[in-house]
N, C-alpha and C positions, 0 to 999 in steps of 0.2 A: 688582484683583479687579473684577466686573463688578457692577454693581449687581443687587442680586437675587438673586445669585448663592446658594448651600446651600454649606457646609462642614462636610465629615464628617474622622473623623479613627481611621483604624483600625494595626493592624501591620502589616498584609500586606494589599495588592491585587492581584489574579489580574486580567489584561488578557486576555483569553479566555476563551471558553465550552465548548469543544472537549473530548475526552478528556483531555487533557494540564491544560488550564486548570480543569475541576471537579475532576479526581483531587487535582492539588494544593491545592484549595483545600478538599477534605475533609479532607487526611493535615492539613494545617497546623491545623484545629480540632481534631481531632483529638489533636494534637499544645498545645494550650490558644494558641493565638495567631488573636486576631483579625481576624477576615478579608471582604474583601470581596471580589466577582467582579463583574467589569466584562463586558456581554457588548452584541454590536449589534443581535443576531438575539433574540426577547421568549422564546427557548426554549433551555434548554440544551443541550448535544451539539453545535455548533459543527457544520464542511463534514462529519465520520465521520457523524456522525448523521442531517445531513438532507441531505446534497449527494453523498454519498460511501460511504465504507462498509456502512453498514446498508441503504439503499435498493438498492444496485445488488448485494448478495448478497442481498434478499430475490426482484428479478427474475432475478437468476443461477439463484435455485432452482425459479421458476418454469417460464425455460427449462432443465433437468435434469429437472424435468418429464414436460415434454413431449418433451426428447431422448428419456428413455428407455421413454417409450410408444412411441414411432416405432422404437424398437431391438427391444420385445420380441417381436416374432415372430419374432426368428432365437430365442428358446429355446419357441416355439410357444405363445405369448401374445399374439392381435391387439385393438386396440383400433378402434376409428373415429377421425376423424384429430379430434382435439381441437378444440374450438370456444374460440376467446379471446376472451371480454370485454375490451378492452383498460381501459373505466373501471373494471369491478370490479378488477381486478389493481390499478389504479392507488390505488383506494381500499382496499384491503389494504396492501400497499406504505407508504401514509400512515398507515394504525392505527398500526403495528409500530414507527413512527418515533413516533407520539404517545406511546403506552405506555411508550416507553422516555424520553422525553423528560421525562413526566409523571414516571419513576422517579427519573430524576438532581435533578427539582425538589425532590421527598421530601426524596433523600437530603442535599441541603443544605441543606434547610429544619431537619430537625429536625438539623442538624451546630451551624446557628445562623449560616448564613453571610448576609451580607446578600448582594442582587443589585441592581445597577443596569442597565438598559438605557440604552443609547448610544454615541457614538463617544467614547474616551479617546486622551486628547492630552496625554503628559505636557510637563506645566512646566517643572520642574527634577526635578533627583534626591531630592525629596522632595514631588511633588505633582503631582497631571495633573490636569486636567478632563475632567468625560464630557459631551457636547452629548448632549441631549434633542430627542426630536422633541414641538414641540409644549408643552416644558414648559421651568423655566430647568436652567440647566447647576449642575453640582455641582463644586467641588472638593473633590478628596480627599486630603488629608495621609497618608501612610506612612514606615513606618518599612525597608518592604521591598516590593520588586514582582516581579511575575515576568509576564513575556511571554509568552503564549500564541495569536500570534494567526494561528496554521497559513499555507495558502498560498491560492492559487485559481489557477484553469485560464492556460494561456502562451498572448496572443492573438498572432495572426500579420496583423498589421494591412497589411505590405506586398506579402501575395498577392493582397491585394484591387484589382481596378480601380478599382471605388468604394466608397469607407472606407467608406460608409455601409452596405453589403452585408452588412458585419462583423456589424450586429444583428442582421441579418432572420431572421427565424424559420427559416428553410432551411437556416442557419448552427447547429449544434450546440457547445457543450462540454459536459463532463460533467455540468454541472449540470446544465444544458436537457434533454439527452440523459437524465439519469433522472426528469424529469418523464411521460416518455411519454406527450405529446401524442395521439402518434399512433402509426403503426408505417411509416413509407415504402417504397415496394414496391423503389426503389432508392439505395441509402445508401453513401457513401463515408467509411471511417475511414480519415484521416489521419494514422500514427502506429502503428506495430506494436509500439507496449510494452502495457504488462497493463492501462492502462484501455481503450486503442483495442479490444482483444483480447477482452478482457472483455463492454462493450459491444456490441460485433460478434456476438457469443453471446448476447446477448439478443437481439436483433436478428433474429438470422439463425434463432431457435428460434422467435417472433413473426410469421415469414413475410415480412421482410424480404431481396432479394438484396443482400448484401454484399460489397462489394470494399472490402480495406485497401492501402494505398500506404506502404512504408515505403523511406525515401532509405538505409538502410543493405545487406548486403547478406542479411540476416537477419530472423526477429523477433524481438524482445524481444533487443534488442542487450546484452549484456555479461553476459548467463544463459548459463550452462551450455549448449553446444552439445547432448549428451545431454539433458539434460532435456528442451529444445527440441524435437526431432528427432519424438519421437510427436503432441508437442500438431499442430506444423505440417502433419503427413500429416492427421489429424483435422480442422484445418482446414480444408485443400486441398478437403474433402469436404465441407464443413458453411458454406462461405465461395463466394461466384462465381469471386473471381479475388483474387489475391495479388498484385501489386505489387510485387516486391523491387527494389534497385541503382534507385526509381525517384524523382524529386525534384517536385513540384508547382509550376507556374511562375503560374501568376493562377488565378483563380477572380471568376467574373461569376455573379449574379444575373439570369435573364431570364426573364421571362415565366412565372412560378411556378415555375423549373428551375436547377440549377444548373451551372453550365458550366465544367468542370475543363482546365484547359492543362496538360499533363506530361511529359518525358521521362523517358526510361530503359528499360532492359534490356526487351525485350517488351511495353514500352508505346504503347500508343495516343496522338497526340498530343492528342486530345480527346475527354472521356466527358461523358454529360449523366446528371446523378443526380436525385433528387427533393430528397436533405437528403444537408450533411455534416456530418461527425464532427470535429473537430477537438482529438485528442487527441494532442498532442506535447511533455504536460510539466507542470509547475507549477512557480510561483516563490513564494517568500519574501514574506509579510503586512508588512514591515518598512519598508514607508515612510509616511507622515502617523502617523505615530507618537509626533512631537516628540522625536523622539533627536536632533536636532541639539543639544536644550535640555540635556541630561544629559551624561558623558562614554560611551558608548556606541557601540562602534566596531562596522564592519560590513563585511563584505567586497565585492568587487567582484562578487560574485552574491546578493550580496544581504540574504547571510546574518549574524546579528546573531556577533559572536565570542563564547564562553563558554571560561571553562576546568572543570577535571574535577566540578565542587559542580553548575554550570552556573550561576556567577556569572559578566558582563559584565564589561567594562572599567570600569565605574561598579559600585562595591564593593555600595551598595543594591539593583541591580538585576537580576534572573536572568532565562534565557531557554532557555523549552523546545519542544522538540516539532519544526515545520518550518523556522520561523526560524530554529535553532539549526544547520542543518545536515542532512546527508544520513548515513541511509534518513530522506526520509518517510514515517514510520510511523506508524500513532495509536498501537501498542505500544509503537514507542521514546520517543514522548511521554509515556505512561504510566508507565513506566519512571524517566524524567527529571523528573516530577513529584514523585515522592515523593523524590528526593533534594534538588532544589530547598530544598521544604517542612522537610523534616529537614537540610538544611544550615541554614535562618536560626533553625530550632530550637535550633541548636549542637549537632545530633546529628555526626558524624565519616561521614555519607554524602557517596561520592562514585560518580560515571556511569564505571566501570569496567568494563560488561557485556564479556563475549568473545562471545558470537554475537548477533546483531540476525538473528530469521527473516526470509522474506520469502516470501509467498505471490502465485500468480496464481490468481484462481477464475475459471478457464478449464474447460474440458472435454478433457481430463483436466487436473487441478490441479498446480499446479509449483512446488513448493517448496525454499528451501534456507536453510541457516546456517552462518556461517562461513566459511574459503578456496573460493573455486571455482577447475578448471584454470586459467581465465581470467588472474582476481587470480594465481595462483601462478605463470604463465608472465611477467606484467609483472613483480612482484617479485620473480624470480629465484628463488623455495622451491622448492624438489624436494620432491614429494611422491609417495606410493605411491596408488594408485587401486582399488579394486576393485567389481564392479557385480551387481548381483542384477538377471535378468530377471521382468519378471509372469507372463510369460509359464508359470515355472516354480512360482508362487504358488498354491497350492490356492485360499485364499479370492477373489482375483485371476478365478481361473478359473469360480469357481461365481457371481457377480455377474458374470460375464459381459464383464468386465475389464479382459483384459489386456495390456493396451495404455499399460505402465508400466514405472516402473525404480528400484531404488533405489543412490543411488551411497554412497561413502563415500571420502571423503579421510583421508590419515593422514599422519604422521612416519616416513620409511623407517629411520631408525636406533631411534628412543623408542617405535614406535607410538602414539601419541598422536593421538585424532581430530583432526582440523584444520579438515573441513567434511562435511557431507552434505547432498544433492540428493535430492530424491524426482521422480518423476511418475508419477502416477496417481490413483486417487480418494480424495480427502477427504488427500492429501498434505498438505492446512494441518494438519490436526489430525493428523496421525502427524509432523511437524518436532518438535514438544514437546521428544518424547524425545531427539532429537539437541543439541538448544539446552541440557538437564538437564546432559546426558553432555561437553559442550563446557565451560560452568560449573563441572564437579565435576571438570575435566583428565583426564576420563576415555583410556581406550588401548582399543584393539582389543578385549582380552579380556573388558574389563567387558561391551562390547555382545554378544558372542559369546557366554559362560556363563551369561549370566542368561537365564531361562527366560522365552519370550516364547507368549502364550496360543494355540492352536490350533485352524482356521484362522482366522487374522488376518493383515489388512496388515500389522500391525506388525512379523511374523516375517522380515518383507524388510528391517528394518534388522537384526537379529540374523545372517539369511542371507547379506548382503552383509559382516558382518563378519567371519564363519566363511569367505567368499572370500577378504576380504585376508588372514586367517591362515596359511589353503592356499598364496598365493601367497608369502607369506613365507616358508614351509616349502619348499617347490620351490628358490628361492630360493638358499637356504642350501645345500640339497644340492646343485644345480647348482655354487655354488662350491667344497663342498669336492670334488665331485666332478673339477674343473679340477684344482685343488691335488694330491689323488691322483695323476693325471694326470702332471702336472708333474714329481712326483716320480723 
C-alpha cells in the first residue's frame, strides 16, 4: 500500500461514469447495496453525454433547423437564409449537456452513492486504486465491480506522414468535431457509417461543403440496403461529393490545409480540405484497466468476455455497455446495467433482450431492430418481406415527407416478426413499437389489427403489416391455385 494512501471499503464499485455506469449504480442502491462510482471525467454521463449522444443530437436539431426553413417554400413558406451564431449554438449545446449532467449528480446523490474522481486500476479481484489528480490515491475494497468504461474514437496513426499531424487541430474525431470550434468551408468525413454521416449533416446544414469517402462500396455498411437507399439520394444533395469503392492512402498537414492522397472508383488522386473528419469506428475502454491483476479475460478486439448476468471470467467482476461487446449502444448499456446490478443483488436477471434498436439521426432518420436481409442472407433464414411506401403515408405527405419506408421482416411458415427497418422522420422514436412487438413474440396480425392513431407515422408499421398479410394471402391462392391445376 502506498503511504498516504485512503481506504474505503464498499459492496459494489461502478468503474464508469456513462449511461451504463450511473444506471447501475443507481438500480444497485436502489436495490440496498452499497455503492461507489468511479469516474475520470469531475461530471457524470460519461462520452453519451458529453462527447457523443446528447451533444451531437442537440446540433443534429439544430441542423433540422435550418434544413427545414430552406425546405419550406416548396409548401409556400419563405424564410431569409438563417444567420448562425456558431458560439451561441455552441453555448446552448453545453447548457443541455450541464442540466443533464447536473440531473444524474441529484439523482445519485440522494440514491446515497459516493463518487470518486480519477483513474481506477484494479489490484486484484477485490481491490483497485483510483489516482487523483493533485490529491493521494484511494483504495477501494469490493465485494463486486462492474465495468463501465465505454469506448473512444479508432485513431488511424498510419495514414499520417507525420504522426504528429495526428493532433493538429485540422485533424477531427467525434469528440473535437462536436466541440464546434468553428464551421470549415471544406471538410472531409472519413467513414460513411452513422457518426461520419451524422456529423456531415451538421456540418453540411452549418454552411460547410462536405465530402465523405467511404472504402466500402456503400454507406452505412451492413444497414439495410432499402433503408439506405432514400438517406443516400438526400445526401447526394445535401453533401459535395460521395466517395464510395474509395480507400485513403496518407494524409499531410501543410500550410494551415490538409492534403488527402486517395484511390478509388471516380476519385481524385488528391483533395485539399480545410479539416478532417475521421470517423471510422470505436474500440473497447479495456486496457490500463489492471485486468492482467484479476482473472478477466478479453478478446482479440478488445472486448472484455461476459456471460448472460454480464458476469466476467472473474466471478467478482461484471462488465457492461461497450467493453462488453457489440451494438455499441448507451441503450444496450442501460439495459445491461440493471441486470449487472440485480444479478449481484441475487435477483435471477439475465441479458436476454431479442431486439437491440439502432438508430441514425441522419436526415431522414434510419432505423431498425432485429433480423435485417443482410443478417438473414449470411445466416441462411428465409424470411418473408413486405414494405410500406411514405410516399403513400397521409401524415408522411402533409409534413412534407415523404421520402421514407417502412420494412417489416417475418417468419414465412409462423409469421412471427423477426425485424423492422423504418426510414423516414423521427424513425428513432417510431422503432419502440417494433422492439415491444419483437419482445412479446409478436406475428403479423398483432401489428395489423391493432388500431394505429390517424394520420400518423406509426400507421406505416401497421400498413407494412397489413402488406405482408396480402402477400401471404396471394400466396396461398397462387398455390392452391397450381394444385387445382395439377389436378
Amino acid at each position: 500500500m502506498v503511504v498516504g494512501e485512503m481506504v474505503e471499503q464498499v459492496d459494489l464499485v461502478v468503474v464508469g461514469g456513462g449511461p451504463g455506469g450511473y444506471t447501475a449504480a443507481l438500480r444497485a442502491a436502489e436495490l440496498g447495496i452499497k455503492t461507489m462510482i468511479v469516474d475520470m471525467q469531475p461530471k457524470p454521463g460519461g462520452v453519451c453525454l458529453h462527447m457523443g449522444c446528447i451533444p451531437s443530437k442537440a446540433l443534429l436539431h439544430a441542423a433540422e433547423v435550418i434544413n427545414v426553413s430552406r425546405h419550406a417554400a416548396e409548401i409556400g413558406i419563405e424564410f431569409a437564409s438563417p444567420k448562425i451564431d456558431v458560439d451561441r449554438l455552441r453555448g446552448w449545446k453545453e447548457s443541455v449537456v450541464d442540466k443533464l449532467a447536473q440531473g444524474i449528480s441529484g439523482m445519485l446523490k440522494s440514491a446515497k452513492v459516493e463518487r470518486l474522481v480519477g483513474r481506477a486500476i484494479l489490484q486484484d479481484s477485490r481491490s483497485l486504486r483510483v489516482d487523483r489528480e493533485g490529491e493521494s490515491a484511494v483504495r477501494v475494497k469490493f465485494k463486486h465491480c462492474i465495468l463501465a468504461t465505454g469506448s473512444r474514437p479508432t485513431r488511424l496513426p498510419k495514414l499520417f506522414k507525420n504522426e504528429k499531424d495526428m493532433d493538429s487541430p485540422l485533424i477531427l474525431d467525434s469528440t473535437s468535431a462536436l466541440k464546434l470550434s468553428d464551421v470549415p468551408k471544406q471538410l472531409l468525413v472519413l467513414g460513411g457509417g452513422y457518426i461520419g454521416l451524422e456529423m456531415g449533416t451538421v456540418y453540411a446544414a452549418l454552411g460547410s461543403e462536405v465530402s465523405v469517402v467511404e472504402m466500402t462500396d456503400g454507406l452505412l455498411p451492413g444497414v439495410d440496403r432499402d433503408l439506405v437507399r432514400p438517406l443516400a439520394t438526400r445526401l447526394s444533395e445535401e453533401f459535395k461529393q460521395i466517395l464510395l469503392s474509395t480507400t485513403v492512402n496518407t494524409i499531410e498537414v501543410q500550410k494551415g490545409k490538409v492534403l488527402v492522397h486517395m484511390q478509388g472508383k471516380d476519385a481524385p488522386e488528391r483533395l485539399e480540405f480545410d479539416k478532417v473528419l475521421i470517423a471510422v469506428g470505436r474500440r473497447p475502454n479495456s486496457e490500463d484497466l489492471g485486468l492482467e491483476n484479476t482473472e478477466v479475460e478479453v478478446d482479440k478486439q478488445g472486448f472484455i468476455k461476459v456471460d448472460e448476468s454480464l458476469r466476467t471470467t472473474d466471478k467478482r467482476i461484471f462488465a457492461i455497455g461497450d467493453i462488453s461487446g457489440q451494438p455499441m449502444l448507451a441503450h444496450r448499456a442501460i439495459r445491461q446495467a440493471y441486470v449487472a446490478a440485480e444479478a449481484i443483488a441475487g435477483k435471477p436477471s439475465v441479458y436476454d433482450n431479442r431486439a437491440v434498436p439502432a438508430v441514425v439521426f441522419t436526415e431522414p432518420e434510419i432505423a431498425w431492430c432485429g433480423l435485417t436481409d443482410i443478417e438473414a442472407k449470411e445466416q441462411g433464414i428465409k424470411v418473408g418481406s413486405a414494405k410500406f411506401p411514405w410516399s403513400a403515408s397521409g401524415r408522411a405527405m402533409t409534413i412534407n415527407d415523404p421520402a421514407g419506408m417502412t420494412k417489416v421482416l417475418y417468419c414465412p411458415e409462423t409469421t412471427r416478426v423477426l425485424g423492422v427497418g423504418i426510414v423516414g422522420a423521427r424513425a428513432g422514436d417510431l422503432i419502440a413499437e417494433a422492439v415491444l412487438a419483437m419482445e412479446m413474440g409478436a406475428v403479423l396480425e398483432d401489428l395489423a389489427v391493432s388500431i394505429h392513431p390517424h394520420p400518423t407515422l406509426s400507421e406505416t408499421i401497421n400498413e407494412a403489416s397489413l402488406a405482408a398479410l396480402a402477400r401471404i394471402e396471394r400466396q396461398k391462392g397462387q398455390e392452391l391455385e397450381k394444385q387445382a391445376t395439377s389436378r
